[in-house]
C-alpha positions, 0 to 999 in steps of 0.5 A: 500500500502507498504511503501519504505524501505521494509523487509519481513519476515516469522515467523514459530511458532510452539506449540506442533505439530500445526504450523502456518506460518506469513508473516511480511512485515515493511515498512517506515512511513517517508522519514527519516527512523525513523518509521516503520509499522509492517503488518502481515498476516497468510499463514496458520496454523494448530494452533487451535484459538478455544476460541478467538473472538473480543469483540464489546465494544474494539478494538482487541488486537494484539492477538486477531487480528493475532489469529481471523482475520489472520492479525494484525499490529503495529509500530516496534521499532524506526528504526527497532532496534533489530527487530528480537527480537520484532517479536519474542516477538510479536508472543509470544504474540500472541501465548505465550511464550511456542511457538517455533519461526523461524525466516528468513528474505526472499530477501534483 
């Protein structure tokens, strides 16, 4: 269930001519505003994800999670300071750093 305080966001990453579109939803963790959950589901990508897979003897990492299950999560900056950076730099992350990143806040 998503928390109070909600922004969404869509990231459309581009490599090359493949595309892939993630929807971004943070929310409040506590009732001050300090900390904030990042989820983020994949609507669709034409972006070839051949190669990744999640080892059985860890836990996935943030690229492994976006690329291989089409979601992932983490905790944003404190208070969502400069959060469009870190979205930027999450899918970088997960698609590296060649990657051309769209952001749009959607609503509020």
């Amino acid at each position: 269930m998503l928390g109070p305080n909600l922004i969404v966001h869509k990231l459309s990453v581009q490599l090359d001519q493949e595309v892939a579109t993630i929807i971004c939803f943070t929310h409040s963790l506590d009732s001050i505003n300090k900390y904030f959950s990042a989820e983020f589901r994949e609507l669709g990508s034409t972006i070839s994800n051949h190669g990744f897979s999640i080892p059985s003897d860890r836990q996935a990492t943030f690229q492994e999670q976006i690329r291989v299950l089409g979601n992932a999560s983490d905790i944003t900056p404190i208070g969502r300071i400069n959060l469009e950076d870190w979205l930027t730099k999450k899918m970088e992350e997960a698609y590296g750093r060649t990657a051309k990143i769209t952001i749009e806040r959607i609503g509020n």
